[in-house]
C-alpha positions in Angstrom: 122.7 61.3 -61.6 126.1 60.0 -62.1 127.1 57.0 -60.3 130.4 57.0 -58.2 132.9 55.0 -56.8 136.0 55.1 -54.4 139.5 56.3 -55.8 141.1 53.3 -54.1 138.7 51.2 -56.4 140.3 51.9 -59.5 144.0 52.8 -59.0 146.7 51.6 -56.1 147.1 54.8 -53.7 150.6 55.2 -52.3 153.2 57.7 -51.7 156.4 57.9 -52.3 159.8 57.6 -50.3 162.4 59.7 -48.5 165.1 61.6 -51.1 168.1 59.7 -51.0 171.9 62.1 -49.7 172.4 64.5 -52.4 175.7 62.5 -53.0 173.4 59.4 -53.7 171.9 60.9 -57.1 173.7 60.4 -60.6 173.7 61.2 -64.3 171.9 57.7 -65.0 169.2 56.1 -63.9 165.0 56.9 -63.3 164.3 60.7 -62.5 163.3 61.5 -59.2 160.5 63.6 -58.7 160.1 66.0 -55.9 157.1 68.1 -54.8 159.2 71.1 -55.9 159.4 69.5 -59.1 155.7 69.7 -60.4 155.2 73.9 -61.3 158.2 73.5 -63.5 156.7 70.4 -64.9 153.3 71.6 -65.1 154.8 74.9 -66.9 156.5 72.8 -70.0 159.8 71.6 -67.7 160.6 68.0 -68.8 162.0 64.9 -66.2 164.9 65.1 -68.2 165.9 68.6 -66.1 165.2 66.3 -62.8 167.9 64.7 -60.2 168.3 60.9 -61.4 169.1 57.9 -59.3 171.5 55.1 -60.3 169.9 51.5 -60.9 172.2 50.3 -58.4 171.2 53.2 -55.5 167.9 52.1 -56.3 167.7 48.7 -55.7 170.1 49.0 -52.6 167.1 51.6 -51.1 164.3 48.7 -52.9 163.0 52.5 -54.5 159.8 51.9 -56.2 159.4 52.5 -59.9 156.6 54.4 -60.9 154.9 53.2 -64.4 153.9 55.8 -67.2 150.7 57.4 -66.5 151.0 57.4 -62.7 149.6 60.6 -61.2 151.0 62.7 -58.5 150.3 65.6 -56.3 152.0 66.8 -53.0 150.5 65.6 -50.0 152.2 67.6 -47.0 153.1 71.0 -47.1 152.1 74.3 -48.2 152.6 72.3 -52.1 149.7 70.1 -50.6 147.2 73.3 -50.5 148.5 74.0 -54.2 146.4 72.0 -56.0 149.2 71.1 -59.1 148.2 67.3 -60.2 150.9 65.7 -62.8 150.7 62.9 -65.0 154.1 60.7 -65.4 155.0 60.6 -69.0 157.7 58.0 -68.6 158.4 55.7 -65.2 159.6 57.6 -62.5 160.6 57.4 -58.5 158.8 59.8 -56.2 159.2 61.7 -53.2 157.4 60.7 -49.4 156.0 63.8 -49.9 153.7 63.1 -52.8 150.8 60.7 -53.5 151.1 58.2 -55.9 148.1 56.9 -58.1 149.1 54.2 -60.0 146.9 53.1 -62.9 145.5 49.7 -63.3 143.6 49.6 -65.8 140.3 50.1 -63.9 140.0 54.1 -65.0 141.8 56.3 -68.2 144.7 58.1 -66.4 144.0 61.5 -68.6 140.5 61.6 -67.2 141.6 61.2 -63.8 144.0 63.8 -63.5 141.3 66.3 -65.5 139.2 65.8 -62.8 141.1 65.8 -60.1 142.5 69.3 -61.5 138.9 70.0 -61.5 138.2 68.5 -57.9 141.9 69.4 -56.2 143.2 66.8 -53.6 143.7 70.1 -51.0 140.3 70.0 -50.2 141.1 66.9 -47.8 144.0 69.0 -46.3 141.8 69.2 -42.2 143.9 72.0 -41.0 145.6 73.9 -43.0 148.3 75.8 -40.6 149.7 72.3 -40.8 148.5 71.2 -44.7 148.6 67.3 -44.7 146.6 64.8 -46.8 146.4 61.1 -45.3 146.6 58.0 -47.9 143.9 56.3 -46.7 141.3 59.7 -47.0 142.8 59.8 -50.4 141.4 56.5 -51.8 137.9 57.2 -50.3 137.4 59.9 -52.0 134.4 59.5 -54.5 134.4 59.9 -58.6 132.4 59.5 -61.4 132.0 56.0 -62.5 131.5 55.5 -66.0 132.8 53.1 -69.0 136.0 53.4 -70.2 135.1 54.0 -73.4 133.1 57.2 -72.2 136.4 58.7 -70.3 138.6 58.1 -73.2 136.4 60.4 -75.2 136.0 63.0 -72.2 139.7 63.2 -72.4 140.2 63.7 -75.7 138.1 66.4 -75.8 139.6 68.2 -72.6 143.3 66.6 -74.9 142.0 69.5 -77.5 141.1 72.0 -75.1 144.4 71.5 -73.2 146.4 72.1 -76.3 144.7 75.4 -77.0 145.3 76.9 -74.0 148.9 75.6 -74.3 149.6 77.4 -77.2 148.0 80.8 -75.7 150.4 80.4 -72.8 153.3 79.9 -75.5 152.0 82.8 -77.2 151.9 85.2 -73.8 155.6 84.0 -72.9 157.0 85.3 -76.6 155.2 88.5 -76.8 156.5 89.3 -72.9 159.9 88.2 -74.6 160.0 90.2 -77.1 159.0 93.0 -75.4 161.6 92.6 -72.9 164.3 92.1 -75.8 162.8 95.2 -77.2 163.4 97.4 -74.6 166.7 96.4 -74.0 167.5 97.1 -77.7 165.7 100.4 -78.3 165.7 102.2 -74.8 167.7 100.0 -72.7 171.7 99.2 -72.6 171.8 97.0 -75.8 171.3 100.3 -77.7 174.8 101.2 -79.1 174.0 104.8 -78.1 173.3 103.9 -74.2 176.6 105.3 -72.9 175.8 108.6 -74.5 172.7 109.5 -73.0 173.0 111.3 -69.8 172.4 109.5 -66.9 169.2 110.6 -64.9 168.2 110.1 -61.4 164.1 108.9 -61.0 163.6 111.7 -58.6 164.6 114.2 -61.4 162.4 112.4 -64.3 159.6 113.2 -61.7 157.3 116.2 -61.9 159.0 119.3 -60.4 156.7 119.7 -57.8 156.0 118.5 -54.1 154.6 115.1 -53.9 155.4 113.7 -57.3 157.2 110.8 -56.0 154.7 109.4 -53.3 153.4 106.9 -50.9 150.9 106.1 -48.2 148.5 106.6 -46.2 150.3 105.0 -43.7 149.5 104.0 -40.1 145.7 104.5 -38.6 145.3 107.4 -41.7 143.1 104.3 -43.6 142.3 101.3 -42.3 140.9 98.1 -43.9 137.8 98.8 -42.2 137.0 101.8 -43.8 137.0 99.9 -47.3 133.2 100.3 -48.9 131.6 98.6 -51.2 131.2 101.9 -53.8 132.7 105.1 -53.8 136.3 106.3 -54.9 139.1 103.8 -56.1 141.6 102.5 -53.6 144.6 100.8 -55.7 146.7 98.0 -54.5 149.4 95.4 -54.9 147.1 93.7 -57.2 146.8 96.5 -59.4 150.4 96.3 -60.4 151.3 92.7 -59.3 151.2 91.6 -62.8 153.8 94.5 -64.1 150.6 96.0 -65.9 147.5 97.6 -64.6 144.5 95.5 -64.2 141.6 95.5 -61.8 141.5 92.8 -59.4 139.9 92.9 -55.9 137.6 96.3 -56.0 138.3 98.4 -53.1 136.6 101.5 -52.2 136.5 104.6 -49.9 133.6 106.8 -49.5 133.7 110.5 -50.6 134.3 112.3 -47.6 137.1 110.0 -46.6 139.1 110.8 -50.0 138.7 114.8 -48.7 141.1 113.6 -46.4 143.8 111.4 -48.5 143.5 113.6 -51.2 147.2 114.2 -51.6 147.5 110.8 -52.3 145.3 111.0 -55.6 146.8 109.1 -58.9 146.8 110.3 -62.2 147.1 108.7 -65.2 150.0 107.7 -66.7 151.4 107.6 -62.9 153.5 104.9 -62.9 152.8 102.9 -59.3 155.5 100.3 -58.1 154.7 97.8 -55.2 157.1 98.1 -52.2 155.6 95.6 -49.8 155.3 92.3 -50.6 155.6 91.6 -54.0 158.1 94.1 -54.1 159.5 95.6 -57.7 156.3 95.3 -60.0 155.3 98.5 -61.8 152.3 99.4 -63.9 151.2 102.6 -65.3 148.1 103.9 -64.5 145.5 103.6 -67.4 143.7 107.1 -69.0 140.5 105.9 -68.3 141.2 105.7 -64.3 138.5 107.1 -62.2 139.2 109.3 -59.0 141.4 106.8 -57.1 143.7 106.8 -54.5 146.9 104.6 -53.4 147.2 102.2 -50.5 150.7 102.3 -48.7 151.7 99.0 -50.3 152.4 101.2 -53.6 155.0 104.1 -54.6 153.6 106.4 -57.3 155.5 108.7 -59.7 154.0 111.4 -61.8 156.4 111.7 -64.4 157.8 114.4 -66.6 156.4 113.0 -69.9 158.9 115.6 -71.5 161.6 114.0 -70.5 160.5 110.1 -70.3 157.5 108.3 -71.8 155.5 106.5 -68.4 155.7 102.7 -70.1 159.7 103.2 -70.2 160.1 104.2 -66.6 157.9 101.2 -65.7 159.4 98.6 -68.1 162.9 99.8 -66.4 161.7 99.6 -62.7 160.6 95.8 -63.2 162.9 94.6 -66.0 165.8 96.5 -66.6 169.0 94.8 -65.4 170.7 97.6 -65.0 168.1 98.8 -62.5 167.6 95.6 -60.6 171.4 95.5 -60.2 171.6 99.3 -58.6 168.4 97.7 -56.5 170.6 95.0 -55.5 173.6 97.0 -54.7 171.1 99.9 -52.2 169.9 96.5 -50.2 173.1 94.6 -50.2 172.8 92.0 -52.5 169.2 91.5 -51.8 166.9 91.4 -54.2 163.8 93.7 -54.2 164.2 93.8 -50.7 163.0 96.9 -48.9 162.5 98.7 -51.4 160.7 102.4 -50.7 161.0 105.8 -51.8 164.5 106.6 -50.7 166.4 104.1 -53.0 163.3 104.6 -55.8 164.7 108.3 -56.2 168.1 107.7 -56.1 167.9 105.0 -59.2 169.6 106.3 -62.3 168.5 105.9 -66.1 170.7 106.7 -69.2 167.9 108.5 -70.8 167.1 107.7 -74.6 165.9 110.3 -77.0 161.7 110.4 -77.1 162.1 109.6 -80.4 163.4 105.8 -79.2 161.0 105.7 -76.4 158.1 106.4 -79.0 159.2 103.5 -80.6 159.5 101.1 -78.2 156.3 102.0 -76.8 154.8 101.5 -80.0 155.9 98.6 -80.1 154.7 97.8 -77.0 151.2 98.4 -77.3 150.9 96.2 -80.7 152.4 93.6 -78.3 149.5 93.9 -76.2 147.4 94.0 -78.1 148.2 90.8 -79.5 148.2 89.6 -75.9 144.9 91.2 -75.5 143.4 89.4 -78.3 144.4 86.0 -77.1 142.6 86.1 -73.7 139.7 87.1 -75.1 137.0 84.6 -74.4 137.3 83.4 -77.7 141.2 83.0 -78.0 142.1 81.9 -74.4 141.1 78.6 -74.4 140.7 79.3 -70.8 137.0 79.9 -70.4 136.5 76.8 -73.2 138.5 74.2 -71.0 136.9 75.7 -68.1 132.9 75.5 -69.6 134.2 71.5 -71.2 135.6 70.1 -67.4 132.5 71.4 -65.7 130.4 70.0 -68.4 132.3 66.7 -68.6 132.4 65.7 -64.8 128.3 66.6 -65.0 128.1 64.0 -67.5 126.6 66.5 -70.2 129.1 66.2 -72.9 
């Protein structure tokens, strides 16, 4: 069994102080790092796109100066019950709002913040309508105590793992790019022939026929305790959350409850759009789909697929400019807000030839593909990092 010791033990456990006036920051100076600060940072961001403070507005507040290799995480707040732990690369101030760990020499600071990735600080958040983590709980917590020498080579291994995953995330962001950048070229308004195609309302892209622009059920028609654990398909914000269709929670109704929703059946290649919550996501529905039906959360179109290709209508709904903005102007300058059926069959396309649409969707699915390939177990990095931490902080590496 691996031996522990107290957090306090091996690093000084502070946080770090109020923001100074807005008219208090400069171009010179340290960085300043907020709690908003760290999902940028932990994305790629750099401390070069934070607010700086003057040397001279820093020693007039006595701001501390946070060394290289301090790590932070938020420490009030719904960013407390986030879990996003960050590594200084370069000295820094900090916020009141996050905790400081400041090395000293006693543990490697790369091991530390793999394991407390692994172990999150939220977990000492003690009530979380109000998240708040307290100092002094922070530097009792426990972790493994073992020779330097032993987390240096942890971390380097994890160092490896990290990268990997790194460059699948790079890779995801560039295909999602380029298929953006491709629809905007081949179907969208960057095509030079865009102002000759004739402008098309969703409503008449739909099926001609009663219901194939939909939502629902709504009200008491299907209520969450009704959900089984087998039966037929029940799809949800998850389903399209992602702006493709995956399976996330599994939700079911039984048999004879479908007699009753029935007219609320999707098809594939129905493309389904969130309008609660996440609003503006789209996703068409796979081939494969078994009997399913929609929860009210979604809008469904069956499409004419004479006159537009599914994966077009969808890619316009969640990323064509010229959509978002007629979205926009229906809700007053709000984004995505409100969004339902109404204003879903009122949006206009300049419809492209099928022969464009067959080409960008072409070139959509080799984009996925190459997506696809690189969250396999054995391209992700994910499930490798994942198998290594556990591994590591068990002391079987």
């Amino acid at each position: 069994m691996i031996e522990t010791c107290s957090l306090g033990s091996v690093v000084d456990v502070s946080a770090g102080q109020p923001a100074p006036k807005p008219n208090e920051f400069g171009e010179d100076g340290l960085p300043f790092i907020r709690a908003g600060s760290l999902e940028k940072l932990l994305n790629g961001g750099s401390l070069a796109d934070c607010e700086r403070i003057p040397p001279s507005t820093a020693a007039r507040k006595r701001f501390r100066v946070y060394p290289k290799d301090t790590i932070v995480f938020a420490k009030s707040g719904m960013s407390a019950t986030l879990g996003r732990v960050y590594r200084l690369p370069e000295p820094a101030h900090v916020v009141s709002h996050l905790a400081a760990l400041v090395p000293t020499g006693k543990c490697n600071p790369a091991f530390l913040t793999y394991w407390l990735r692994k172990n999150p600080p939220s977990h000492l958040i003690k009530d979380p309508a109000y998240p708040s983590i307290r100092v002094g709980d922070i530097g009792d917590v426990e972790i493994p105590s073992i020779p330097m020498e032993e987390q240096q080579r942890i971390a380097g291994i994890l160092d490896k793992s990290e990268e990997i995953r790194r460059k699948r995330e790079r890779l995801i962001y560039e295909t999602q790019d380029f298929v953006r950048s491709a629809y905007l070229h081949t179907v969208g308004h960057l095509n030079p022939n865009h102002g000759d195609w004739e402008p098309l309302t969703i409503e008449a892209l739909a099926e001609d026929r009663k219901g194939a622009i939909r939502s629902g059920p709504f009200g008491s028609a299907l209520r969450h305790g009704e959900f089984v654990d087998e039966g037929i398909a029940v799809l949800g914000i998850d389903n399209a959350v992602q702006n493709k269709f995956t399976w996330a929670e599994r939700r079911f109704i039984t048999p004879f409850k479908y007699e009753e929703l029935r007219r609320y059946k999707v098809f594939p290649g129905d493309v389904i759009i969130t309008i609660m919550g996440t609003t503006g996501r789209s996703a068409v529905v796979p081939d494969d789909i078994p009997e399913a039906i929609t929860t009210k959360h979604l809008a469904t179109i069956t499409c004419n697929k004479e006159l537009i290709h599914p994966e077009v209508l969808s890619l316009a709904i969640h990323s064509d400019p010229l959509i978002i903005r007629q979205i926009k102007s229906f809700n007053k300058g709000a984004i995505m807000d409100g969004l339902n059926l109404g204003i879903i069959r009122k949006l206009e396309i300049n419809l492209p030839p099928m022969e464009e649409q067959l080409r960008f969707v072409r070139m959509l699915h080799k984009a996925r593909a190459i997506e696809a390939r690189s969250q396999t177990p054995d391209g992700s990095g994910e499930d490798l990092f994942r198998s290594l931490s556990q591994r590591a902080f068990r002391g079987e590496l």
